[in-house]
N, C-alpha and C positions, 0 to 999 in steps of 0.2 A: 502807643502810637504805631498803628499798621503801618509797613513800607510798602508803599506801593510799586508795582512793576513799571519798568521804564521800556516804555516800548519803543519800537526801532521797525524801518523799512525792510530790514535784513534780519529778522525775526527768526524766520522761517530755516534761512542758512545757518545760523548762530543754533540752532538745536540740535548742530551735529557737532560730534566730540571731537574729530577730526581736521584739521583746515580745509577748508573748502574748497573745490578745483578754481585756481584763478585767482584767487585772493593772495595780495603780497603781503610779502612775508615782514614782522617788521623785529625792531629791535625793545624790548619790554624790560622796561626795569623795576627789578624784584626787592624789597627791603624786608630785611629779616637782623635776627640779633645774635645769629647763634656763629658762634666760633670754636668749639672745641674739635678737637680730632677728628670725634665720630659726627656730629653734626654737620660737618664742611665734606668728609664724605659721601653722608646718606645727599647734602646738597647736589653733588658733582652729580650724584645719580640722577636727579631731578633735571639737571640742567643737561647733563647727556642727551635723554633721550625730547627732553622739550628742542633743542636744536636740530637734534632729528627731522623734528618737521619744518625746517626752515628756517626761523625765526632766532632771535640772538637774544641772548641772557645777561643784562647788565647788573652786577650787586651796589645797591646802596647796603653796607651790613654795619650797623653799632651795637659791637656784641654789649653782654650785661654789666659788665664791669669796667668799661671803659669811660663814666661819671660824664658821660657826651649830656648834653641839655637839646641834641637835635633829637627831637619826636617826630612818630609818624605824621601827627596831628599838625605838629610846625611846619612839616612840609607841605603837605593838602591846602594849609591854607597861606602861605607864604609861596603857592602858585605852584609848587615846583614837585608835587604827587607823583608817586611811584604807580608804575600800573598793578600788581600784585604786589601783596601786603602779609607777612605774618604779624596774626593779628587776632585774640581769640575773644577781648572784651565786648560784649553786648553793647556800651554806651558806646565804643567809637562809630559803629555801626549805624546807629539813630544820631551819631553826630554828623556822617558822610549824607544820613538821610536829609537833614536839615539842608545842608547845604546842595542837594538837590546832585550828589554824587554814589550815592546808593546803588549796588547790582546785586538787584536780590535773581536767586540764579536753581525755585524750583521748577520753575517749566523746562528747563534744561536737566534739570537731577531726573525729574517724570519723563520725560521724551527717551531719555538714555537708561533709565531701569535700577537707575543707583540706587535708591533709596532699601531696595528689597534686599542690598548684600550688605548694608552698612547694620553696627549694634544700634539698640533705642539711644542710648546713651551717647553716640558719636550722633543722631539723628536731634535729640533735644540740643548737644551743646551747638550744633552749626547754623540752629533756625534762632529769627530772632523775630518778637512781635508777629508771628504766622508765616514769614517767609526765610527759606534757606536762605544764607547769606555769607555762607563758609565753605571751605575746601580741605574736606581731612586730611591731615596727613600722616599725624602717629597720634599710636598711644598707648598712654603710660594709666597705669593704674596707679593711685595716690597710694596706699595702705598694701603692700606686699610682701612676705614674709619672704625674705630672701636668708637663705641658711647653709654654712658650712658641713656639704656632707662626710668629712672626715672628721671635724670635731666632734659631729652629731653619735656617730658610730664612736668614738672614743670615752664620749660620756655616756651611751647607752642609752640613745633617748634619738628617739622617730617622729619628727614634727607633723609625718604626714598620717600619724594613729591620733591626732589631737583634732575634738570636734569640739571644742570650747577653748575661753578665754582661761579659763579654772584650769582645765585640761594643761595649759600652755603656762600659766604661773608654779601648777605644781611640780616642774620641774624642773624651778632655776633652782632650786636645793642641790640638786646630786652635777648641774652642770655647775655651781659653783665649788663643790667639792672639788670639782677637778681643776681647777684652780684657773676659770674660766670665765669672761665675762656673759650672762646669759642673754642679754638685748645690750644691743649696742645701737644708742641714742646723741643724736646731736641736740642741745638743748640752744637751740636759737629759736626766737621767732618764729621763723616763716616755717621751721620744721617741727614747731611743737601745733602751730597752725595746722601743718597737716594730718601729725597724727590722729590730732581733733577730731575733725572733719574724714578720714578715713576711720575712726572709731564711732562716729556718730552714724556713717551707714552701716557699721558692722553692727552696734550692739543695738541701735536703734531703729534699724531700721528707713527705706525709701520715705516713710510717708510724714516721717520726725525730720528728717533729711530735709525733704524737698521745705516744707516748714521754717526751718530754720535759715537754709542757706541756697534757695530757692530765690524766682522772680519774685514772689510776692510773701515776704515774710507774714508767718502768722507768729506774733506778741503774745496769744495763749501758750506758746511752746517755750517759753523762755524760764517759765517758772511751771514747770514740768516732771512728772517722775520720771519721761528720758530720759532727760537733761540732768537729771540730780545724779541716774545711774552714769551717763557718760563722764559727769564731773568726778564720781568715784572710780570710776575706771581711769581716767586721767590722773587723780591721784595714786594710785597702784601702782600706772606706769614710773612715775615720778620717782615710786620711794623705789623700783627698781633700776633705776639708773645707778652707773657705775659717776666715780666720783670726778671723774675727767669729761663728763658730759655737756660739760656749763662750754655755752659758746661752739663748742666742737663743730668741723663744717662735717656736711655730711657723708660728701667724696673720702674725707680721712674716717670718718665713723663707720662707713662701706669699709676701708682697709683692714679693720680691727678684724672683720669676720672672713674676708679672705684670706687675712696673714695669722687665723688661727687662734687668734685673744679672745674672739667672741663665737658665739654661734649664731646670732643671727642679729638683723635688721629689720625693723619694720618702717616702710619709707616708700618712695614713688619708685614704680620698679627700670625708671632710668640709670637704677643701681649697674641693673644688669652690663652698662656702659663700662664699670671698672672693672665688672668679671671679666668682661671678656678682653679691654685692654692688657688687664694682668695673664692672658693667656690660659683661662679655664672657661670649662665646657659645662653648659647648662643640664646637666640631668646627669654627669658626672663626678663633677668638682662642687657643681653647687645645685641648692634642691630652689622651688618657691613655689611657696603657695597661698591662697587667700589668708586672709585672720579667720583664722578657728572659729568654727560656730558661725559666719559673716553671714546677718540675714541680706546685706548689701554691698557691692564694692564702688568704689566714689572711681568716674571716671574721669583725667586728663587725655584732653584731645587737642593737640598743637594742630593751627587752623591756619590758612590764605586768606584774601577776602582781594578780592576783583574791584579796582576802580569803574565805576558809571560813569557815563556819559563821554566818550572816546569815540572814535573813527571806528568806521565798519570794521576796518581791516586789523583795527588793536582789538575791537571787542573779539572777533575770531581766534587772534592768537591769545586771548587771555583766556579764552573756552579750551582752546589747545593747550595752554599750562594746566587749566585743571584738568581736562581727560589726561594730563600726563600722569599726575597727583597721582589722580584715581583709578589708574592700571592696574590691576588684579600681580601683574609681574613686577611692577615698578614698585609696590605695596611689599610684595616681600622681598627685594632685593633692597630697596630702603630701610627696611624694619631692620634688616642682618645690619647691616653698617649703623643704624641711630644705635640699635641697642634697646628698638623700641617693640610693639608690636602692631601690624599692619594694620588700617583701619577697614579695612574689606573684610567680613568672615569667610569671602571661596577667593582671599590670596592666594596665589600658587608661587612656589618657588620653596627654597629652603625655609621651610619655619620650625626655629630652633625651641625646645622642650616648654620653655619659660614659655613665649610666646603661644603655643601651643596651647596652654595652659588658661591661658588670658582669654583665649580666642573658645576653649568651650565655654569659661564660665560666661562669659557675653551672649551668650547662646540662647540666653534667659532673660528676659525682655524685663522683667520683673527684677533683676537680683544686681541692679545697674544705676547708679544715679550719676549725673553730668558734674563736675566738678565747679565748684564755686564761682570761680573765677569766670566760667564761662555763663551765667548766670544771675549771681548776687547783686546787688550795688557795693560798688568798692570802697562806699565809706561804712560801711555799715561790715563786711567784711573786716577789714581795718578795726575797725572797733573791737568785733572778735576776737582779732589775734592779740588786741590792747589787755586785754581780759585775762584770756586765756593764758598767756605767755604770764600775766603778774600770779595769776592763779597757781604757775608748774613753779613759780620762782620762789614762792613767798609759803610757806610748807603749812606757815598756821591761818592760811585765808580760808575763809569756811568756803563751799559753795551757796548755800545763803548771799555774802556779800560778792562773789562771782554772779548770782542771778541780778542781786539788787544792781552791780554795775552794767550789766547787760542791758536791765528792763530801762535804766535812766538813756544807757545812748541809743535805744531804741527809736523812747519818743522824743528825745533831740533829733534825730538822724529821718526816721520815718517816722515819725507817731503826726 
């Protein structure tokens, strides 16, 4: 279902990133979920420089774990809609469309030149149905090898001489010798979900990728020799887990390889949020780099999304939240405080090693795919982790009966 552009008398003005001379200033309120340290920092910076130009920053904020039942979506339509929104799902977006609240906002990204500095991957996950509809903010790469480099030098082993998967298993031997754990894994759900879905762009490749956990599922891939290699690759990792994995949160499974127990992580490099709380330095204390041999890396792009149909003078100050977003300076002064990496590739300001890192491999339009969540339908996603997670738990399930479960909620779900 195309959205269609909502047009307005003040078109013309609204195409500038800036506020406009003469237009008042108003008060916008922002709804977001995030509460931790670094999150409420990289915020203040947001909110900094949006006041800058006049206008005032109210939080509506339910972070994740406060079991609140207030949704964005409660509010929208219980009258009482935020004007900017963190918000990265595709359906709520065709839900604001329905209801005739929709701000699709490419003739503003074309006007202002964004499009040419942003990765493919932050460009597919903000558009939805043909029009942009999103405001990058960070990001996070799902599947990143985040590694102790003291450990690494103590067992005798260089993650960044490894150009395969093979490469990287044949040397939990001699780091287990030293009485060390070699991947350090939380086995829950949502993170066995991701290792998934950041293995299936690595070993599989964009075009098995997009296939599978893409807008438009193709059901030829489900019972596939990617997919049988990813299920054996999943199995690997599995019988490589250390025996305290079951349930482990991931914030604590990060601590293993900072406090020395392990040598590495493979996980969303939000990681990088506890290196640096703990006071270590990226290209010192700790290494990271993509999965070995990775024909793909699966991108997370934490997004805005701009209520429609508003007053001239909010639509201005919501164009002015996002040119704030999407300051090249604001991009790296935000990325150092999330812990994330900038969503602009000519960020300027401090960009630390990790980031740095992230920011060539995106460099490559080809070597990049959008993350699920910004993409998939979320029952059908669901379903995957339904699978997936009985598949890491259950040691004697073939993949055979992982495909069969697949291919049934398929055609329940989409068939």
């Amino acid at each position: 279902m195309p959205i269609a552009i909502r047009k307005s008398g003040a078109i013309l003005a609204l195409l500038s990133g800036t506020a406009a001379t003469g237009v008042a200033a108003e008060d916008v309120i922002v709804f977001h979920n995030w509460s931790s340290g670094p999150e409420v920092a990289a915020l203040n910076i947001l909110k900094e420089d949006f006041e800058s130009k006049g206008h005032a920053w109210t939080d509506i904020a339910i972070p994740h774990d406060t079991g609140s039942n207030v949704s964005l979506l409660n509010l929208v339509t219980g009258g009482n809609p935020p004007n900017v929104f963190l918000e990265s799902s595709p359906g709520f977006y065709r839900d604001l469309a329905d209801m005739g609240l929709a701000r699709p906002l490419t003739d503003w990204y074309e006007a202002n030149g964004y499009p040419e500095h942003l990765p493919a991957s932050v460009l597919s996950s903000i558009t939805v149905d043909g029009e942009i509809m999103k405001v990058p903010t960070a990001i996070h790469i799902d599947g990143m090898v985040y590694y102790n480099m003291d450990v690494a030098e103590e067992v005798g082993v260089d993650p960044t001489s490894w150009t395969s998967l093979e490469d990287m298993f044949a040397s939990f031997d001699a780091v287990r010798e030293a009485g060390k754990v070699p991947l350090a894994i939380g086995a829950q759900q949502w993170q066995i979900g991701y290792l998934t879905h950041a293995l299936a762009a690595a070993v599989a490749g964009p075009d098995f990728f997009n296939a599978i956990y893409g807008g438009e599922v193709d059901p030829a891939v489900i019972d596939s020799a990617e997919m049988r290699e990813l299920l054996d690759w999943l199995r690997r990792f599995q019988e490589a887990a250390d025996e305290g994995a079951v349930n482990r949160d991931w914030n604590v499974t990060t601590n293993m390889v900072i406090t020395g127990d392990a040598l590495m992580q493979i996980h969303g490099d939000w990681m990088k949020g506890e290196w640096l709380a703990a006071g270590k330095v990226a290209g010192e204390d700790f290494g990271c780099i993509q999965i070995p041999g990775a024909e793909a890396v699966s991108v997370t792009v934490d997004s805005w999304g701009l209520l429609g149909d508003q007053s001239e003078t909010m639509d201005q100050a919501e164009l002015d939240f996002a040119a704030t977003v999407l300051d090249p300076a604001v991009q790296a002064r935000f990325a150092a405080a999330k812990g994330s990496t900038p969503v602009r590739l000519d960020a300027t300001g401090d960009i630390d090693a990790c980031s740095q890192e992230v920011l060539a491999i995106l460099e490559d339009a080809e070597h990049q795919v959008a993350n699920p969540h910004s993409q998939v339908d979320a029952d059908w996603q669901s379903s995957l982790w339904d699978v997936l997670f009985n598949y890491w738990s259950d040691p004697s399930m073939t993949a055979d009966e992982a495909i069969e479960q697949m291919t049934s909620n398929y055609d329940l779900i989409l068939g």
